[in-house]
C-alpha positions in Angstrom: 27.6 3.9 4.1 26.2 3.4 7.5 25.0 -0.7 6.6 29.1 -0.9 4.9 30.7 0.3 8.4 28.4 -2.2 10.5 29.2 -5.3 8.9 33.2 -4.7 9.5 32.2 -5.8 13.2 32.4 -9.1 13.3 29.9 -10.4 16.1 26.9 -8.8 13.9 28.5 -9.6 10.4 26.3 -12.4 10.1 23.1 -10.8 11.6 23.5 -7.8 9.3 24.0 -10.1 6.1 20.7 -10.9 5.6 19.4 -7.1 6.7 19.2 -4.2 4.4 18.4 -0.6 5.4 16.1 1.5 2.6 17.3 4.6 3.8 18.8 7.7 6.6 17.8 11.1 7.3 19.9 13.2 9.6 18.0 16.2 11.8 19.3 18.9 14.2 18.0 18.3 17.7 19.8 21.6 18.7 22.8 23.7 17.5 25.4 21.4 18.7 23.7 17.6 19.1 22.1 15.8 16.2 20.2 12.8 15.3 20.6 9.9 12.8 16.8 8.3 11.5 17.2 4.9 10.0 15.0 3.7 8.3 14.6 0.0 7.5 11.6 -2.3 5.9 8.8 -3.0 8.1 9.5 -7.0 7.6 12.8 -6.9 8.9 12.2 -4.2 12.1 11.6 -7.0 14.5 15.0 -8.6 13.3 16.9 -5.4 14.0 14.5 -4.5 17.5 16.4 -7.8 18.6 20.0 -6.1 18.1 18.8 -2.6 18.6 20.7 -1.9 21.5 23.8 -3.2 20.3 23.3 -2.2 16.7 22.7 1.7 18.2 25.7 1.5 20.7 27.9 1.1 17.4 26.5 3.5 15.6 26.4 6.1 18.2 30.4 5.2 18.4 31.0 5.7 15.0 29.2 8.8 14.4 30.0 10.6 17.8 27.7 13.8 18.8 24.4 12.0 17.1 21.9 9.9 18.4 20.9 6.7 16.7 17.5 5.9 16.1 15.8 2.9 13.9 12.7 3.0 12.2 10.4 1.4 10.5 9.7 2.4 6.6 6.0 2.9 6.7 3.3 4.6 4.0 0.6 6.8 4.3 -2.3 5.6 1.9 -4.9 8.8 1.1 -8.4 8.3 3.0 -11.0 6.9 0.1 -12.9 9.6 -0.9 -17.0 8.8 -1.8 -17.5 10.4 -4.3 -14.3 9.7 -6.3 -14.7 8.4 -10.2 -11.8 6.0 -10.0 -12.6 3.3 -7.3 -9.7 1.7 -5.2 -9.7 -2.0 -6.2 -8.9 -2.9 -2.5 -9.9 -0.9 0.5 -7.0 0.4 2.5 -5.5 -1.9 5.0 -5.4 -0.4 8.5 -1.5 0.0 8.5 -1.3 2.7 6.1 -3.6 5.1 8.0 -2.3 8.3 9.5 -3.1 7.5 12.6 -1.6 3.8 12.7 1.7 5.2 10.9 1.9 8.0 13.7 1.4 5.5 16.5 4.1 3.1 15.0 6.9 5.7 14.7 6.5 6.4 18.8 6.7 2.6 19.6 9.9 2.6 17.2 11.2 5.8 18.6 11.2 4.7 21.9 12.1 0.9 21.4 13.6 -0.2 24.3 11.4 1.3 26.4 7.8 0.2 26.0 4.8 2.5 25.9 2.5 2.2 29.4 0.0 5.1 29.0 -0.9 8.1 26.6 -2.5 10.9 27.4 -4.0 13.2 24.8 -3.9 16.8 26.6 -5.8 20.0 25.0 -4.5 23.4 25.5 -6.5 26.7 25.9 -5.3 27.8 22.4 -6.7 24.6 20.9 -3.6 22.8 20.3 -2.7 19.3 21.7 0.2 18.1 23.6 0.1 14.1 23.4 1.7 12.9 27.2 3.5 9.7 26.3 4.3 7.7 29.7 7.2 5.0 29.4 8.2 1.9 31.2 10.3 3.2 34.0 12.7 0.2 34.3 14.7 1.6 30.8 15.0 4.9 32.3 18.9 5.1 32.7 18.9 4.0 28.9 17.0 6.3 27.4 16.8 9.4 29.6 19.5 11.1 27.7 17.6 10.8 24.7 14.2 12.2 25.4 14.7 14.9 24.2 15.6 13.6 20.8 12.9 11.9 20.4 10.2 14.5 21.0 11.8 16.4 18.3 12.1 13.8 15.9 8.4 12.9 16.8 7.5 16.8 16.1 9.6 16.8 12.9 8.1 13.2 11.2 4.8 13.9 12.2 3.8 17.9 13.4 2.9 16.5 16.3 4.1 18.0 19.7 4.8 14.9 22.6 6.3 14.9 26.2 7.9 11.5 27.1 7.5 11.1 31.6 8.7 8.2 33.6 5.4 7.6 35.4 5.9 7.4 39.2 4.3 4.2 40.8 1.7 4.5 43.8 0.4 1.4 45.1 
C-alpha cells in the first residue's frame, strides 16, 4: 500500500521503480503520536538513504500523526554452539550477530544524522542505559523525532537509549 502511494509522485516514480520494500510495522510512541517502521532489503538501503529525506517528507504527508522511519531488513543468526551434533557448513558472517544487527538499526534509525560517540552507562540496579551522541548540524531535523526513536530502539531491540546533541568545547 505504502510502495503503491509513493510511485503516484512523479519526481521519485522512477527511483522507486526499481526499489521494493519487504515489509511495515506500525508502533505507538504514545497515546496520541505513532510511528511507521519500514523495512526494506539490506542491498537496496543505501539507494533509499539517498532519498530518505524526501522519501520520509512524503510519507509523513500522507500518513499525518506518524513518524516515518526506514530500515534495513536484517537477521539474527544463533551463536554456534560447541558441542552441537549438526555442524554449520559455514561459520556465521559477522552481519548476522546480535550485536552488529543492534548497531545497524541505530545508524538506520537515526539516518540523517550520523552517530559521533556512544556511551554505554551502568546503573546502580544493574541495568544499562546506552548514551547515543549525534551530529549536531541535523539537529532541527530530527529533534522532533527523538523521541521516536528511543522507543522504537527499546521496542526492536529491549534496549533502553538516550539520543543528546553533544555540545562542542574547543
Amino acid at each position: 500500500r505504502v510502495h503503491g502511494e509513493l510511485q503516484c509522485n512523479s519526481d521519485m516514480k522512477s527511483i522507486l521503480r526499481e526499489l521494493y520494500i519487504v515489509g511495515a510495522k506500525e508502533f505507538e510512541v504514545t497515546k496520541e503520536k505513532k510511528a511507521i517502521a519500514i523495512y526494506v532489503p539490506v542491498p537496496q538501503l543505501s539507494s533509499y538513504m539517498k532519498i530518505n529525506t524526501r522519501l520520509v517528507r512524503e510519507l509523513e504527508k500522507k500518513f499525518t500523526g506518524h513518524h516515518v522511519v526506514i530500515l534495513g531488513w536484517r537477521r539474527i543468526l544463533p551463536k554456534e554452539a560447541r558441542n552441537s551434533k549438526s555442524n554449520m557448513k559455514q561459520k556465521r558472517p559477522r552481519s548476522r550477530t546480535l550485536t552488529t544487527v543492534h548497531e545497524n538499526i541505530l545508524k538506520d534509525l537515526v539516518h540523517p544524522a550520523e552517530i559521533v560517540g556512544q556511551r554505554i552507562q551502568m546503573r546502580s540496579d544493574g541495568t544499562r542505559l546506552l548514551r547515543c551522541y549525534l551530529d549536531k548540524s541535523v539537529q532541527n531535523q530530527i529533534e522532533h523525532k527523538m523521541d521516536t526513536f528511543r522507543v522504537l530502539y527499546k521496542k526492536l531491540t529491549g534496549k533502553d537509549v538516550i539520543f543528546e546533541f553533544p555540545a562542542y568545547q574547543l
